[in-house]
Structure formats: structure tokens, C-alpha cells
DRENKE-216696 format. One record per residue (C-alpha): residue in one letter; x, y, z. Coordinates in steps of 0.25 Angstrom, whole numbers, padded with zeros to 4 digits, always signed. Layout:
N
aXYZ;...
//
This chain:
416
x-0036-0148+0147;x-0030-0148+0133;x-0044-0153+0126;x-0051-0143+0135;x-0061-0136+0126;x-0062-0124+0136;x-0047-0121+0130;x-0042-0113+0118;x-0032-0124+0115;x-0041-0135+0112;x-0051-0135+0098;x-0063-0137+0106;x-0062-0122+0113;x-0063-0116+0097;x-0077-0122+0093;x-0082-0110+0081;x-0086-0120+0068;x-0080-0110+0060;x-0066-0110+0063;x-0059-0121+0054;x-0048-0120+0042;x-0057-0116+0031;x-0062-0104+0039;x-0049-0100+0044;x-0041-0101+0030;x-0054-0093+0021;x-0050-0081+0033;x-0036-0086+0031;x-0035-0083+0014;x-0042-0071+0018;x-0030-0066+0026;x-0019-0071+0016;x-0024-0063+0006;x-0026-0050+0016;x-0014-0050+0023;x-0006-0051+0011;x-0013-0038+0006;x-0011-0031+0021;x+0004-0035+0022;x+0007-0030+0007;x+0000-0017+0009;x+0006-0016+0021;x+0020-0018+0017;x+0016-0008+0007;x+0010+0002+0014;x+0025+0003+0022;x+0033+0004+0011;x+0022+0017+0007;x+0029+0024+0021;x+0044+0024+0013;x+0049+0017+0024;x+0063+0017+0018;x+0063+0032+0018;x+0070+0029+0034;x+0069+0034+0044;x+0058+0043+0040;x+0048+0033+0035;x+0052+0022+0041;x+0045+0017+0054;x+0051+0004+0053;x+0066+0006+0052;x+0069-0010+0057;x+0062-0017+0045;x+0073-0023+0038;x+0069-0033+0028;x+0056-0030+0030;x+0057-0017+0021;x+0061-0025+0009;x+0051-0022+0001;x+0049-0006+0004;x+0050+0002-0010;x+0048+0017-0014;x+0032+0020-0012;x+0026+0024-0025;x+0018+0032-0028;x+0009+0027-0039;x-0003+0026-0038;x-0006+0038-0029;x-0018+0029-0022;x-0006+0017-0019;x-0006+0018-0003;x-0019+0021-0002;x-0021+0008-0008;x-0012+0000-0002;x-0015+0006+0013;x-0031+0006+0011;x-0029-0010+0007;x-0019-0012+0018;x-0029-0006+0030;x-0043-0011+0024;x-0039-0024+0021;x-0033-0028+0036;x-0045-0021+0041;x-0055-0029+0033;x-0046-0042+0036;x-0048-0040+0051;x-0061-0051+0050;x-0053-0060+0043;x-0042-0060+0053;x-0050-0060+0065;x-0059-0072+0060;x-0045-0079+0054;x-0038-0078+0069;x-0052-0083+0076;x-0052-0095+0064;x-0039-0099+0070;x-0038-0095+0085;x-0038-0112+0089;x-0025-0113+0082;x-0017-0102+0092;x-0022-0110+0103;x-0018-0125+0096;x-0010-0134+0107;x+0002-0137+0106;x+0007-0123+0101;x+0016-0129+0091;x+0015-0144+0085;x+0029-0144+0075;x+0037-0131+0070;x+0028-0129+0059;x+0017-0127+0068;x+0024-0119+0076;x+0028-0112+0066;x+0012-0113+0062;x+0009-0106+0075;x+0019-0095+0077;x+0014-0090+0062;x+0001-0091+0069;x+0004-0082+0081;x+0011-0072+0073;x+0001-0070+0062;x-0010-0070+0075;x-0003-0061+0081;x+0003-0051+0068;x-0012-0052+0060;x-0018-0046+0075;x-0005-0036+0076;x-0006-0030+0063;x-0020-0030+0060;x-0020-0024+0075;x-0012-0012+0071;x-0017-0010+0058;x-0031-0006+0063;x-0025+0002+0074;x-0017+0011+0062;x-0029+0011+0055;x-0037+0017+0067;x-0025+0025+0070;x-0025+0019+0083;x-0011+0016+0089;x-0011+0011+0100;x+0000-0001+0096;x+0014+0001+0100;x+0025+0007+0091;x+0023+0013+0077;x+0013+0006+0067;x+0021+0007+0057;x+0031-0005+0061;x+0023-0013+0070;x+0014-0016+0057;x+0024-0017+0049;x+0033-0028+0057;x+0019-0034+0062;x+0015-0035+0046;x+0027-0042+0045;x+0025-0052+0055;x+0012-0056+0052;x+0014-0058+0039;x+0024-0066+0040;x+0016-0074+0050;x+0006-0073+0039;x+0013-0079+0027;x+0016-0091+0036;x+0005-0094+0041;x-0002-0093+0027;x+0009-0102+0024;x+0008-0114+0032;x-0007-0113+0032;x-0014-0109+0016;x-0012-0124+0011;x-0021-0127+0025;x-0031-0113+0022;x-0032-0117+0005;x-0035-0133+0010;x-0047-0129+0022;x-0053-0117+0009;x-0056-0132+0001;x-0064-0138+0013;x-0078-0132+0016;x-0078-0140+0030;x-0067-0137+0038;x-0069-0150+0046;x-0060-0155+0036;x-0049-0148+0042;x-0053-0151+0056;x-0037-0154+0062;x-0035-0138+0056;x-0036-0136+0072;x-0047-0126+0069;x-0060-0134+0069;x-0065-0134+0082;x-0069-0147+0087;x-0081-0144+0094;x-0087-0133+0085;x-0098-0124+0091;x-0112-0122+0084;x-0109-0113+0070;x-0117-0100+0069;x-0110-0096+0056;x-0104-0102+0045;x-0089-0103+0042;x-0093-0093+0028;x-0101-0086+0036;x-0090-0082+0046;x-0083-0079+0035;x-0093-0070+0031;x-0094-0062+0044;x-0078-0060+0042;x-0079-0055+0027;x-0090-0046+0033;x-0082-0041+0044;x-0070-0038+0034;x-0081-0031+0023;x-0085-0023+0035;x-0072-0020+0038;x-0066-0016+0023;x-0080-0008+0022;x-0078+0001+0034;x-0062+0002+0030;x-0060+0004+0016;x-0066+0018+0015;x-0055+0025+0021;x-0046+0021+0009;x-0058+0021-0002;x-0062+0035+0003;x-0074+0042-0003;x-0088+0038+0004;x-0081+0026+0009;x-0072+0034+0019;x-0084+0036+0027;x-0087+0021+0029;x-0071+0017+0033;x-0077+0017+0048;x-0064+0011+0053;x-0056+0021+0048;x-0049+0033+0055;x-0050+0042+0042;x-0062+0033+0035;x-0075+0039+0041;x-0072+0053+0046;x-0073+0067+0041;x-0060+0073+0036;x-0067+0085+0033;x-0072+0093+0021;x-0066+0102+0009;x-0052+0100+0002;x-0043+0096+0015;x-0055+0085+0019;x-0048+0073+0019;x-0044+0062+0029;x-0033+0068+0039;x-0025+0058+0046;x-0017+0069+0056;x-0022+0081+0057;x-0012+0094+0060;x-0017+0094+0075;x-0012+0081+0078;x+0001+0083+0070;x+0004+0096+0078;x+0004+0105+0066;x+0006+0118+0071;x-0002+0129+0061;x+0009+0139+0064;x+0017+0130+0057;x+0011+0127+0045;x+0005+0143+0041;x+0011+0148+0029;x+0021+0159+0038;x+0028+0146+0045;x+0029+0132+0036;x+0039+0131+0027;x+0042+0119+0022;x+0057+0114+0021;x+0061+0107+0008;x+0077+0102+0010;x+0083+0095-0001;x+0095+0093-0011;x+0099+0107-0013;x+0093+0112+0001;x+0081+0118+0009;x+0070+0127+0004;x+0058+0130+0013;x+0046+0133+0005;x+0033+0140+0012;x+0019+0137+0007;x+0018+0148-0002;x+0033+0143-0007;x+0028+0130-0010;x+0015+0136-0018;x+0024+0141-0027;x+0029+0130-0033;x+0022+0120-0042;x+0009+0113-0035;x+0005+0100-0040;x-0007+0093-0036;x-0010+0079-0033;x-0021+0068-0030;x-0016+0061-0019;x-0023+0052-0008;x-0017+0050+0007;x-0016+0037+0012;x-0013+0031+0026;x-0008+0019+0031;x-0022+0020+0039;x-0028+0015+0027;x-0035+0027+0025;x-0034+0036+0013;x-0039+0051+0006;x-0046+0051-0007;x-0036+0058-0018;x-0035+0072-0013;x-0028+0083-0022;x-0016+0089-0017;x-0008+0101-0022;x+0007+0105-0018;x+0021+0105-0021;x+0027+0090-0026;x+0037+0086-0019;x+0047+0083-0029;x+0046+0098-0034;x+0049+0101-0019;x+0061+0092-0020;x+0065+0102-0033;x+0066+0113-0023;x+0081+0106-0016;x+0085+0100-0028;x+0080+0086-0031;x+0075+0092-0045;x+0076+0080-0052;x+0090+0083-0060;x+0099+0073-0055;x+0094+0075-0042;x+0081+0064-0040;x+0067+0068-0030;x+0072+0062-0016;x+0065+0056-0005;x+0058+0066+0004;x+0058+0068+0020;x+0044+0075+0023;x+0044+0082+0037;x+0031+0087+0043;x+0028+0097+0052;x+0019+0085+0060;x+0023+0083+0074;x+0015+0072+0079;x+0013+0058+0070;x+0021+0051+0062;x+0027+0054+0049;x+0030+0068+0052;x+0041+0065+0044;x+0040+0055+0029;x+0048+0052+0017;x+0043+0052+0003;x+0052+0044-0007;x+0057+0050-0019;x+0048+0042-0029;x+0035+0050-0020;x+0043+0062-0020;x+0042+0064-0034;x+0030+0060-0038;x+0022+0073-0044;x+0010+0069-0034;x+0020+0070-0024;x+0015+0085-0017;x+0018+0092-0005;x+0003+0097-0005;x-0002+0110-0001;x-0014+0108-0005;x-0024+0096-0005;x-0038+0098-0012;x-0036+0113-0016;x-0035+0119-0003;x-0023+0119+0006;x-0020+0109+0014;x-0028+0109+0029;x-0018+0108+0040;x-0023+0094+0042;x-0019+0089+0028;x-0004+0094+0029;x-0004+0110+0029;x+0003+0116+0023;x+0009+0106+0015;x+0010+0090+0015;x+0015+0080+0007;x+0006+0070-0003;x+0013+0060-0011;x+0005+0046-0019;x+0003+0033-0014;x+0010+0038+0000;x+0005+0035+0013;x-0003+0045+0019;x+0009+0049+0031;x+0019+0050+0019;x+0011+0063+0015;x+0015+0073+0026;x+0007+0084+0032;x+0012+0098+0035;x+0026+0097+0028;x+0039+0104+0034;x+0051+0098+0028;x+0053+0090+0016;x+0068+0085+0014;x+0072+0078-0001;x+0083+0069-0002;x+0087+0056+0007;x+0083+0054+0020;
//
């Protein structure tokens, strides 16, 4: 029963010619490459959120040692998140192909019996089934975020930071044990060579494609893939081909406030009695106390304009738009935190949003003075619609995109 080739456990059940070690480790180099760009813009992309700045930020408070490397964002270049967070998104959806094809090239091995043959096959074997298992999980979720489709359970935020974590490790063993065996099968051309690899199949079907033509098919799949992606960080014409993109293809409308929108005022639950120039007032709290400033308050002092982009973890991104408003650091000013003796603090931002996440965020003190650093008024010359933040949001460099809070109430200087 053991030799039966009807079974998954046997090598006869696998017969495709094209499985073998050179096809498995070209897909193989592919991945170590890719997944070491993915995890360090990932890890990245976090420390962008300020997650130090707890509770606020912070949606994984049980990290430990896993925030040892977090530092203060900066904000230099302006573009820096949209960069890291276009790379990180249209590089693991063009990987998808290479993954897919990488797991079939080696699905005989999960069923290989006995399940362990000494400890470091075992060891072999769990790394196996954890970076199976993490690689599926976090390229899972990642599409999902991307689609805005959230249907896993618990937050995003830690289960792909803790599953990035896991799989990398996973990751960086397995490449470990098995890149001398991947470089060795890249110098033979016929992977009959390596027939104990467990791969070969011993009673192969007819071909109807070539092992480089296989690898063809998945390099096309990825181009297509990076083709009908990449728009949505590149912008301009290319927006309208990112096809698989929430905010890539569609129309945010037209004149000065016609840019992408990621929550509208509707779905928020902004109120427009509460935002009209008779009710909002926004409530700045620091050093020396509170002042509460209306519009027309805030139009009297110094406006200062900026060309900024936003940028979301979704990957998706706005061309630089220019906005005009109050900085921040000269709102600090107002409660004592001018700069004599007394240094520009953190900042605890409270929105008037009461549906979503990040109704309330922290800026650092490093993003709080920066000049470009604006609560913005106004965004292309005209005031700001209710969609993009009415009557007043907060845009700051290189910050992810839910950092730059819509339809500000409170802001409060100094520690958190």
C-alpha cells in the first residue's frame, strides 16, 4: 500500500517532468531575494505608524523584543512612505506566481514518509510547514488589506506583524539549510542529476512545456500582475490601469479636491452641523493651557503652503497635492512650546470621526516641527471638501496616510 502510486505519499502519484531541484531553487532565489525586500518594508512601514507613541498608536502593545529596532519616522524625503509602502504591496502582489509555482514545485516533499528521518529533518520539515503555512497567511492578508476586504479575524495590524514574524523566521531557516542544495542544482541543466532530491518523479508524464518555458509562464503572470498594480503608487495615466486596486482605476472626481478619497465624511459619521463655521472650534491644549481657535481664528495667523502626497498602507498613493494651512509647530506657539527652553513636543491629534480606525493619532515631535508639517485648510487653492478633512485636517511628510487626520477637533502638545 506504501508503493501505491494511487497515493500522495508515494513519487509515482507526482509525475509533472518539470518538478525537480533546478526548477524549484530558480523560483527559490527568486523568493529570497523578494521576501527580504517585503519583510524590511514591512518592518518599515510599522515603525512609519509611531508605534512607540502608546497607547495611541500602538496596535500591538505585546511586541516585546520585537520592536527593537522602531526609531522616530522622518520626514525626509517627503515621497519616503509612498515608496516604501508602493514597493511593499506591488512587490508581494507580483511575487504571488512565483510562490504559487514554488509551493506546487515542492508539494511531494509535505507528503514524504516517514515524516521525520533524524532531528535535522525534522527540523527540515517544521520549517517546511511553518513557512507553507506563514507565506499563504501573510500573502493571504496582505491581498485582503489591499482589497479592503476584512473578513480575517482581529485587527490587521498585529496579525501581519506577528505572522511576518514567523514566517520570516521560518524563512531564513529554511534558506539556510537549503541555498548550498539551490546554488548546486543552478550548475546542472538536467535535474536527473539530483534524482534522490525527492522531487524527480519516477514515472514522469509526457511534457507539454519546458521547464524555461514554465518559468516563463510565471515571470508573465508576475509582469501581469506588477502591470495591473503598480499604477496606483506611480499615478498619472497609469492609475487607470492598477485594475486590482480599490483606489487605482476609479474616478475621484474633478477640479481642486479630486483626488483619491479612502473614507468619505458619510462613512465616518460627520455630522455638517458640526463642522459649519458657527459650531467647530478646534481645541489646542498645551504648556501654558487651552485656546480654542474657530476657522476664521485660525485664518488669521501665518498660512504656509506645502506639496505633499498621502500614502496608505494599501499601497496606494496621490500625486503631490498642494496644501495650505497653519503648521503645526506655530500651533504648538500658541501654549507655550515656542522654542525658548521649551522644545516642539509630541502631538495627540483627535478627530471628530466616529466610525474607523485612527480617530485618534500621534505625530512625533521631529514631524511636528517640520515647516511642511500643516494643519491644511486648504488643499489646491480651494477649501477643503468635507471628504478630504473639512474644515481642517492634518498633512505631515513621508507619514502614512491615516497619520494625516480628517476633520480635526483636538490637538494636545506635550507627553502622552
Amino acid at each position: 500500500m506504501r508503493d501505491d502510486p494511487r497515493l500522495p505519499t508515494t513519487p509515482g502519484f507526482w509525475r509533472s517532468p518539470l518538478r525537480g531541484p533546478w526548477f524549484t531553487s530558480v523560483l527559490g532565489l527568486v523568493l529570497l531575494v523578494g521576501i527580504t525586500v517585503l519583510f524590511v518594508t514591512g518592518l518599515l512601514s510599522y515603525a512609519a505608524y509611531n508605534p512607540d507613541l502608546s497607547p495611541v498608536n500602538d496596535k500591538t502593545p505585546d511586541k516585546g523584543l520585537l520592536g527593537f529596532y522602531l526609531f522616530a519616522w522622518p520626514t525626509h524625503p517627503h515621497w519616503l512612505y509612498r515608496l516604501n509602502q508602493g514597493v511593499h504591496v506591488t512587490l508581494g502582489i507580483t511575487l504571488i506566481p512565483v510562490l504559487l509555482a514554488k509551493l506546487w514545485s515542492v508539494v511531494p516533499r509535505l507528503f514524504t514518509l516517514p515524516p521525520a528521518r533524524s532531528l535535522a529533518h525534522a527540523a527540515e520539515r517544521i520549517s517546511l510547514l511553518l513557512l507553507v503555512g506563514g507565506g499563504l497567511f501573510e500573502f493571504g492578508t496582505g491581498v485582503l488589506n489591499v482589497q479592503l476586504d476584512y473578513v480575517f479575524p482581529g485587527s490587521f495590524y498585529p496579525l501581519h506583524f506577528y505572522g511576518a514574524w514567523v514566517f520570516f523566521a521560518a524563512f531564513v531557516a529554511h534558506a539556510f539549510l537549503k541555498l548550498p542544495t539551490a546554488l548546486r542544482a543552478l550548475r546542472h541543466l538536467r535535474e536527473e542529476r539530483d534524482g534522490d532530491s525527492g522531487l524527480v518523479t519516477p514515472r514522469p508524464a509526457a511534457p507539454t512545456v519546458t521547464r524555461r518555458g514554465a518559468l516563463w509562464f510565471v515571470g508573465g503572470g508576475s509582469l501581469l500582475l506588477f502591470a495591473t498594480t503598480v499604477g496606483q503608487t506611480l499615478g498619472g495615466p497609469l492609475r487607470r490601469t492598477a485594475l486590482l486596486a480599490p483606489h487605482g482605476g476609479g474616478d475621484p472626481g474633478s477640479g481642486p479636491n479630486g483626488f483619491q478619497i479612502n473614507k468619505t465624511a458619510a462613512y465616518a459619521g460627520i455630522d455638517a452641523a458640526e463642522t459649519g463655521a458657527e459650531a467647530w472650534r478646534l481645541v489646542v491644549t498645551g504648556r501654558t493651557g487651552t485656546v480654542r481657535l474657530s476657522r476664521a481664528d485660525l485664518l488669521r495667523l501665518p498660512l504656509h503652503s506645502a506639496a505633499l502626497p498621502i500614502a496608505c498602507v494599501e499601497g496606494w498613493s496621490t500625486a503631490d497635492q498642494w496644501w495650505r494651512g497653519v503648521r503645526l509647530r506655530d500651533l504648538a506657539a500658541l501654549v507655550g512650546h515656542d522654542g525658548d527652553g521649551h522644545a516642539v513636543p509630541d502631538v495627540f491629534v483627535e478627530s471628530l470621526q466616529r466610525h474607523g480606525a485612527f480617530r485618534r493619532a500621534a505625530l512625533r515631535a521631529n514631524q511636528v516641527a517640520d515647516p511642511r508639517s500643516l494643519l491644511a485648510l486648504y488643499v489646491n487653492g480651494e477649501e477643503l471638501s468635507p471628504d478630504h478633512g473639512h474644515p481642517a485636517r492634518i498633512i505631515v511628510p513621508a507619514a502614512p496616510g491615516v497619520l494625516n487626520t480628517k476633520w480635526v477637533a483636538r490637538l494636545t502638545f506635550g507627553d502622552l
